[in-house]
One Martini backbone bead per residue (centre of mass of N, CA, C, O) as a GRO file, in nm:
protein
  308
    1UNK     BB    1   0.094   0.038   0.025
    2UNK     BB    2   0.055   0.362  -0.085
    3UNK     BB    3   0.156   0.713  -0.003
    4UNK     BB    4   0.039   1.022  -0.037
    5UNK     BB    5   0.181   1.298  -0.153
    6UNK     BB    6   0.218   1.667  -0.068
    7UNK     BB    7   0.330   1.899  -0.234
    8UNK     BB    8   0.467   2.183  -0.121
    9UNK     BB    9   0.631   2.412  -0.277
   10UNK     BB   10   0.684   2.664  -0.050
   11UNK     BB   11   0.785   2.495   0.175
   12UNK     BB   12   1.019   2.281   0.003
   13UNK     BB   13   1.122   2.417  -0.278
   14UNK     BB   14   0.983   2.298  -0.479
   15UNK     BB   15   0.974   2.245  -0.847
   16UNK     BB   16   0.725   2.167  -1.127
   17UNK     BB   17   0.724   2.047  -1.428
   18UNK     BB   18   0.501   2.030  -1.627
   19UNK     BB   19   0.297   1.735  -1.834
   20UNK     BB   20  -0.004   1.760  -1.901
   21UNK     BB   21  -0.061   1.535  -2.116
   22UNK     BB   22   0.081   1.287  -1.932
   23UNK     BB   23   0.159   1.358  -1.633
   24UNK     BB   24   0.436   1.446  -1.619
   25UNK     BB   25   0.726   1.493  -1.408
   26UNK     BB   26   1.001   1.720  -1.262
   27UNK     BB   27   1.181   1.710  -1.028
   28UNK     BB   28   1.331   1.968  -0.834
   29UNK     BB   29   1.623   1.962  -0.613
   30UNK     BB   30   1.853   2.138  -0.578
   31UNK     BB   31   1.909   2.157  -0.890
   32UNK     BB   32   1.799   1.851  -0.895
   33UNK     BB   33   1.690   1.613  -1.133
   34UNK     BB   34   1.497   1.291  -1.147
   35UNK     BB   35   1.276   1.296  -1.348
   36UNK     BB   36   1.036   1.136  -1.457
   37UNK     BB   37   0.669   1.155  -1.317
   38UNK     BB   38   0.387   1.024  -1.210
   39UNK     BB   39   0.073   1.194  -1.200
   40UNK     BB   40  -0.223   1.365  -1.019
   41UNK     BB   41  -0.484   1.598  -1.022
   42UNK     BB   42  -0.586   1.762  -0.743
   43UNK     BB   43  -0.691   2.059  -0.641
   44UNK     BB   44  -0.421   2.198  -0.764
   45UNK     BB   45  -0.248   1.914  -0.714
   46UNK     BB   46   0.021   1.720  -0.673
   47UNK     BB   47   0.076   1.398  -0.730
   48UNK     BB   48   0.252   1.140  -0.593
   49UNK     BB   49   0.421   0.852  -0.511
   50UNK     BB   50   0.640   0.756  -0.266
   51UNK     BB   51   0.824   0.598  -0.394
   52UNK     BB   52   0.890   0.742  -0.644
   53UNK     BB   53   0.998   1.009  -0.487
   54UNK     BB   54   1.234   0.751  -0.347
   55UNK     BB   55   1.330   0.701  -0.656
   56UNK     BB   56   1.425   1.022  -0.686
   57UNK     BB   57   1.630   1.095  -0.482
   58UNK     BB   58   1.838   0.875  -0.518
   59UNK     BB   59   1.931   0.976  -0.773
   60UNK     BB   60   1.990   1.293  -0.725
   61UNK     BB   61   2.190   1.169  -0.452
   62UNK     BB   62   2.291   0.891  -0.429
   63UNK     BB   63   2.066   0.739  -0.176
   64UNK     BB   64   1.914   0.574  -0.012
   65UNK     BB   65   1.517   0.609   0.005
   66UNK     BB   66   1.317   0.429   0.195
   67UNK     BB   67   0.972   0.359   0.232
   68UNK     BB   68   0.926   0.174   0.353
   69UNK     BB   69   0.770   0.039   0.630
   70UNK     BB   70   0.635   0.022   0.971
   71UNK     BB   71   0.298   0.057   1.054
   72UNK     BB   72   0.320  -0.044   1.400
   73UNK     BB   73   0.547   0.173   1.365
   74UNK     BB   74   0.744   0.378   1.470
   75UNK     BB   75   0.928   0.658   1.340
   76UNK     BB   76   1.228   0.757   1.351
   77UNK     BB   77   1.404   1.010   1.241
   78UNK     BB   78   1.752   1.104   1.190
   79UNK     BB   79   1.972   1.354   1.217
   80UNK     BB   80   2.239   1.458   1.074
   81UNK     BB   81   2.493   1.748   1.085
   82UNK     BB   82   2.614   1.760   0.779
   83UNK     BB   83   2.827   1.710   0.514
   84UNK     BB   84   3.104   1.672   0.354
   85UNK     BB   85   3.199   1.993   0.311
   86UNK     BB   86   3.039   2.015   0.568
   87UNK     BB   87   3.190   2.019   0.925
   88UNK     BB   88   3.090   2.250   1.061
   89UNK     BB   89   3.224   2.236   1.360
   90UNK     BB   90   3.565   2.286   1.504
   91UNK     BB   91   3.866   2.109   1.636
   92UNK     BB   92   4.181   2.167   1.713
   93UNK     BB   93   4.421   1.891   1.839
   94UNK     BB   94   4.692   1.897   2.081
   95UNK     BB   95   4.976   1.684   2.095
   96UNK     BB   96   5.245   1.568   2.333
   97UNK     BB   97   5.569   1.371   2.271
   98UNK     BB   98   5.828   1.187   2.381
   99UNK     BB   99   6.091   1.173   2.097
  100UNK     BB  100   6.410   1.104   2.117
  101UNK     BB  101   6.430   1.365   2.328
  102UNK     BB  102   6.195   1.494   2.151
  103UNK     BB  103   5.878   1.714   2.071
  104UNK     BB  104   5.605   1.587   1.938
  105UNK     BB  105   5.345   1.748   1.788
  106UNK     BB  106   5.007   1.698   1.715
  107UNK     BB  107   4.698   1.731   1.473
  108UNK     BB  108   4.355   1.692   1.536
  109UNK     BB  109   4.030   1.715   1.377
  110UNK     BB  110   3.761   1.764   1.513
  111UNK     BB  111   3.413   1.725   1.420
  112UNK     BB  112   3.102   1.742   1.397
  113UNK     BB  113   2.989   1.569   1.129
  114UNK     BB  114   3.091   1.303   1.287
  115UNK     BB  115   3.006   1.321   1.577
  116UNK     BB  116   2.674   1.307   1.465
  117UNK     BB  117   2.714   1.013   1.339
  118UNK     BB  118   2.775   0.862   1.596
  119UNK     BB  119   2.528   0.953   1.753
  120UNK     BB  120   2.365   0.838   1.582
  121UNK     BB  121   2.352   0.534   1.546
  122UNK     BB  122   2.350   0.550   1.844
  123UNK     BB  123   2.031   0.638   1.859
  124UNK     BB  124   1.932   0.415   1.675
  125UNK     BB  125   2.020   0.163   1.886
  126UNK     BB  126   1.851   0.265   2.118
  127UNK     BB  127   1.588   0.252   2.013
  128UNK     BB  128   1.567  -0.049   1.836
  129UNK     BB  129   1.554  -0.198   2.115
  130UNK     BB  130   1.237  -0.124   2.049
  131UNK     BB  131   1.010  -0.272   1.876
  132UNK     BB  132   0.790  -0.012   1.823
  133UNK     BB  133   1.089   0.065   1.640
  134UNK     BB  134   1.193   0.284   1.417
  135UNK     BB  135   1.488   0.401   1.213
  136UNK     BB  136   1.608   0.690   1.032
  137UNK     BB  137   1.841   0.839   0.807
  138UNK     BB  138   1.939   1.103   0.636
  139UNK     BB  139   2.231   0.955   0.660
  140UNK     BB  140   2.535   0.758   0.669
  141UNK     BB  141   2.735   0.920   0.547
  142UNK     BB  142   2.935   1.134   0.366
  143UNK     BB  143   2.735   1.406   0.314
  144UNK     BB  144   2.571   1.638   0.138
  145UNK     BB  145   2.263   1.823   0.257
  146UNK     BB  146   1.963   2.010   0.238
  147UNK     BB  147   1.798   2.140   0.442
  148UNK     BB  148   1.506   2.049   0.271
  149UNK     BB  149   1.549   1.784   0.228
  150UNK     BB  150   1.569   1.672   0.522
  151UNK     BB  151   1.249   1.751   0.571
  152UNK     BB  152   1.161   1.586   0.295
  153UNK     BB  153   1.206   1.298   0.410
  154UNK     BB  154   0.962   1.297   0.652
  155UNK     BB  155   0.763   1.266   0.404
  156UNK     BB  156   0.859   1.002   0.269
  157UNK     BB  157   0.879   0.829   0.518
  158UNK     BB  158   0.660   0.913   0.728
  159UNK     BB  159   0.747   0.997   0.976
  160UNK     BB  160   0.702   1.108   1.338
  161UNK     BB  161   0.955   1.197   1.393
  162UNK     BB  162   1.212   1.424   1.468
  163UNK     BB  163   1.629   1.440   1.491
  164UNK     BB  164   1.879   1.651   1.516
  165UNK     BB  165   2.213   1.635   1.519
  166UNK     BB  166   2.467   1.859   1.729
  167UNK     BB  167   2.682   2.122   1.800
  168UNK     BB  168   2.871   2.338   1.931
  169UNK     BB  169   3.062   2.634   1.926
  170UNK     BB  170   3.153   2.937   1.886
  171UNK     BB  171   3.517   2.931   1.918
  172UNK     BB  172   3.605   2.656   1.769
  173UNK     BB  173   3.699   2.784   1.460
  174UNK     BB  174   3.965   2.918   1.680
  175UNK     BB  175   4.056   2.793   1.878
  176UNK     BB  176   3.863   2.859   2.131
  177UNK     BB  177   3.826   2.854   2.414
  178UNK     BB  178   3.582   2.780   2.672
  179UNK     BB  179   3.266   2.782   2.925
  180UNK     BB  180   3.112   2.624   2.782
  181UNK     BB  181   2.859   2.367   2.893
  182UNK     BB  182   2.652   2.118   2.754
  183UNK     BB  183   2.316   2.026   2.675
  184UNK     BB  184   2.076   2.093   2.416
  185UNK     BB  185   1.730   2.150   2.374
  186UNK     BB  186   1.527   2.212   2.061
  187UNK     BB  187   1.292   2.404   1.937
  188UNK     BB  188   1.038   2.596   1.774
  189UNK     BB  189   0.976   2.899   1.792
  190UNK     BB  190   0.741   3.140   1.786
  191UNK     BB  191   0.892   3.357   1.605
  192UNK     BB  192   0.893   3.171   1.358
  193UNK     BB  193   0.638   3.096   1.330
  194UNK     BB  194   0.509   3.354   1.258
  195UNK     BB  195   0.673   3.401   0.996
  196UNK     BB  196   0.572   3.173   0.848
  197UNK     BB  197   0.445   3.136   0.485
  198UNK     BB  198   0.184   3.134   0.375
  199UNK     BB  199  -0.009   3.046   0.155
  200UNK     BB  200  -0.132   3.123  -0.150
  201UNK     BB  201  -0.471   3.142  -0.206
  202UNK     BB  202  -0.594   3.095   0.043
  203UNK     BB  203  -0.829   3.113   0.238
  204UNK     BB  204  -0.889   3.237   0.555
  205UNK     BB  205  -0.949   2.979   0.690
  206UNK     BB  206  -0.736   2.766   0.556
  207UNK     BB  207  -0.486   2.968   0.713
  208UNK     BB  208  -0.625   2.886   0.995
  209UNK     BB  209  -0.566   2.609   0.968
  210UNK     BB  210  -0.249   2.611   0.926
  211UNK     BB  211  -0.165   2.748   1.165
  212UNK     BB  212  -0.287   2.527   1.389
  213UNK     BB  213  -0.125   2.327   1.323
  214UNK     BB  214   0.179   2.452   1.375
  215UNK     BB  215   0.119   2.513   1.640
  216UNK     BB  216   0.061   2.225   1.740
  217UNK     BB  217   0.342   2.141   1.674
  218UNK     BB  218   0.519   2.319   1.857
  219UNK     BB  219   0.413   2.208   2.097
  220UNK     BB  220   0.494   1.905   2.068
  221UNK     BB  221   0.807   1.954   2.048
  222UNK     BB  222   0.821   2.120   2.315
  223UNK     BB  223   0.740   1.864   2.499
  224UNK     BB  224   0.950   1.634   2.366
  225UNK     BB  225   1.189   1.783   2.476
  226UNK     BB  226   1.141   1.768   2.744
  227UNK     BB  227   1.139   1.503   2.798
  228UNK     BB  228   1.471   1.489   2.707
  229UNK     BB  229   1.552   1.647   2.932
  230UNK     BB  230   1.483   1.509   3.165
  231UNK     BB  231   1.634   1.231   3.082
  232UNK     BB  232   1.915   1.370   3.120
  233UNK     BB  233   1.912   1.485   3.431
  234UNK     BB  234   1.840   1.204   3.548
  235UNK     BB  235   2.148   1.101   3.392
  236UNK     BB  236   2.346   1.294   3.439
  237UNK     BB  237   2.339   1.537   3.186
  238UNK     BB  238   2.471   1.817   3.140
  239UNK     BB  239   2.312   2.111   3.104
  240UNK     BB  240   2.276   2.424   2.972
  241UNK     BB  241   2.172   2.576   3.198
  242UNK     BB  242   1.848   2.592   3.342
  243UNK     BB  243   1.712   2.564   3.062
  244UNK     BB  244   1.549   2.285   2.957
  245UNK     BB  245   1.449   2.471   2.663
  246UNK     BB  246   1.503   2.564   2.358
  247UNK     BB  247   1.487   2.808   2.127
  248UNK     BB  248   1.456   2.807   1.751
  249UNK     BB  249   1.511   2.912   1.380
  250UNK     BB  250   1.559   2.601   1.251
  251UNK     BB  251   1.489   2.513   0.936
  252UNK     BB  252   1.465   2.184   1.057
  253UNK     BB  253   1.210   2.303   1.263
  254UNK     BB  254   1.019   2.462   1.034
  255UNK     BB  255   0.986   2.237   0.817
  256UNK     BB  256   0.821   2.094   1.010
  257UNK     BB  257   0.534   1.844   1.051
  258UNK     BB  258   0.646   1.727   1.296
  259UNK     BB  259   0.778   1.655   1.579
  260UNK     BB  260   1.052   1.847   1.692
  261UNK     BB  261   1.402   1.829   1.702
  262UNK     BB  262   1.741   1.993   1.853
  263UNK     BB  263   2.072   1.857   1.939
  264UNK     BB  264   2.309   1.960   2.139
  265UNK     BB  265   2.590   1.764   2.278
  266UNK     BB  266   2.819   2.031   2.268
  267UNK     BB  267   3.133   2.197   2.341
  268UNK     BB  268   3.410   2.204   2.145
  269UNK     BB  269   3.545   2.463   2.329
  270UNK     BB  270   3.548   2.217   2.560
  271UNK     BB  271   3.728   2.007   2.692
  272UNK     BB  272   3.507   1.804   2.845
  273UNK     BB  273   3.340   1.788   2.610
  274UNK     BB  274   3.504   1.672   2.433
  275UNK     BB  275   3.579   1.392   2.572
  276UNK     BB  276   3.236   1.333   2.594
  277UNK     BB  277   3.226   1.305   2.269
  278UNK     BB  278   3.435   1.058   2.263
  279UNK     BB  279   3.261   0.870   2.434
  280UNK     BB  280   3.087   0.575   2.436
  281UNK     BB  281   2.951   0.612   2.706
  282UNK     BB  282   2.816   0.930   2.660
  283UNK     BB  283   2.659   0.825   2.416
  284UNK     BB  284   2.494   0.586   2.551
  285UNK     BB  285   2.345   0.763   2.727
  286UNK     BB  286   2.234   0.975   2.607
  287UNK     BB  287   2.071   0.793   2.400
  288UNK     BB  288   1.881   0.671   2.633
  289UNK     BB  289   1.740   0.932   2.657
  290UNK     BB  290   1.650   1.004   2.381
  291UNK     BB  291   1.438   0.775   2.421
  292UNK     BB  292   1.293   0.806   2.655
  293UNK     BB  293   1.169   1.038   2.615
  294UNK     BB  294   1.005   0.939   2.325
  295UNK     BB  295   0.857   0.756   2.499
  296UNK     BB  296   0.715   0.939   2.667
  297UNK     BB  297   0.563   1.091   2.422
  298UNK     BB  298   0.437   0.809   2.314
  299UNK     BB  299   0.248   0.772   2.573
  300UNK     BB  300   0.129   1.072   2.620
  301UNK     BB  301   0.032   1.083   2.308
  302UNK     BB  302  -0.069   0.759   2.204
  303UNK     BB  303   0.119   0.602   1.988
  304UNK     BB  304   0.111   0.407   2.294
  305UNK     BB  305   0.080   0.195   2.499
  306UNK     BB  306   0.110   0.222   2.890
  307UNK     BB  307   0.161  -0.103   3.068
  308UNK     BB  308   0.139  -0.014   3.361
   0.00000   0.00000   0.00000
């Protein structure tokens, strides 16, 4: 059975050149085109099967995109960020040993996009562990995708969660510590919601449906976030300041239809933080509290029964 997807021009920066004789679409996502995809018009949108979709993706992307997925089951999308030439934020690290009499420095680089990737792989793990749950990653290897790509992935393979994994930078790449240190958990701000601009075209009725989707998705979001927050701290893993929950406007959780969060997992700019950013203890740690957070939150809104 395939779900039909709506693609939002809009939203999604997508757009179809479109052979209303044949009915068929050229797909073009970041100036990749697809090739032909057959399509049918109802209400004034193009609609394509979303299998068809995630084999246009797969071509335009070169990474495999697959549609499948088991439907009694949640689905969370994990996205690593950065990648490919973006390496996000960095920190040289230099040690210093005695080699033959005289002082050796190398310089090692810690990346971002390596450590995001790590990060994804142990929530991966994480969540895996619990039948009632599947995930999907937004990338597997070392490439490049842009923002928009990432959030319109969680729409072809229908994901339920969205989870964006980050580093947290400051002075990183000018190699300057930091004093600041600690995990953060963000959704999508209010002020960020307000600006998000509403289709053309929609009557007011439909536009005042379309903004209440949106509040009630950030508000879904930050509730996600806080349980997400609490079970770091219950796990005695350092947040950054007194606040639970930091709200920001970030790309991929503004393009986001469903709860979505966004986490700084440390300040590669701290050196206590380098040190437990590489700690495979540290990384199974905080990924079991962010899959636990997942748990509260699809036990506390329906996704599952709570069976205590």
């Amino acid at each position: 059975m395939y779900r039909i997807i709506l693609f939002f021009i809009l939203v999604f920066n997508l757009c179809f050149n479109a052979c209303q004789g044949d009915r068929e679409a050229i797909l073009s996502i970041d100036g990749r085109k697809s090739g032909s995809l057959p399509y049918i018009m109802k209400g004034g949108h193009a609609y394509i099967r979303a299998d068809k979709a995630a084999e246009a993706l797969t071509l335009a992307y070169g990474s495999d995109i697959s549609f499948n997925r088991t439907w009694d089951k949640i689905l969370v999308l994990v996205d690593p960020g950065h990648g490919g030439h973006d390496t996000g934020t960095y920190f040289d690290v230099k040690t210093t040993r005695q080699e033959h009499g005289k002082e050796i420095t190398k310089t090692r680089r810690m990346t971002e996009k390596d450590l995001n990737m790590l990060y994804a792989f142990e929530i991966k793990k994480a969540i895996e562990a619990d039948p009632r749950f599947e995930v999907r990653l937004t990338r597997e290897t070392d490439v490049f995708l842009s923002l928009p790509y990432r959030s319109y992935i969680s729409k072809v393979v229908a994901a339920d969660f969205f989870v964006s994994v980050h580093v947290n930078s400051l002075g990183a790449k000018r190699n300057k510590e930091c004093p600041k240190s600690g995990f953060e958990v963000y959704s999508i701000s209010e002020n960020a919601l307000n600006a998000l601009p509403i289709e053309d075209g929609k009557s007011p009725k439909k536009r005042k449906k379309q903004m209440e989707f949106l509040q009630r998705n950030a508000e879904n979001s930050y509730v996600l976030a806080h349980f997400i927050a609490e079970r770091l701290k219950e796990a005695e893993i350092p947040i950054y300041s007194d606040k639970n929950v930091f709200t920001a406007d970030f790309a991929v959780l503004r393009r986001s239809q469903i709860p979505a969060v966004l986490l700084e997992t440390g300040f590669l700019c701290n050196a206590e933080d380098r040190e437990k950013l590489e700690s495979d203890e540290y990384r199974e740690k905080t990924a079991q509290s962010v899959y636990l957070g997942l748990l509260d939150y699809a036990e506390e809104s329906g996704y599952i029964r709570n069976e205590q």
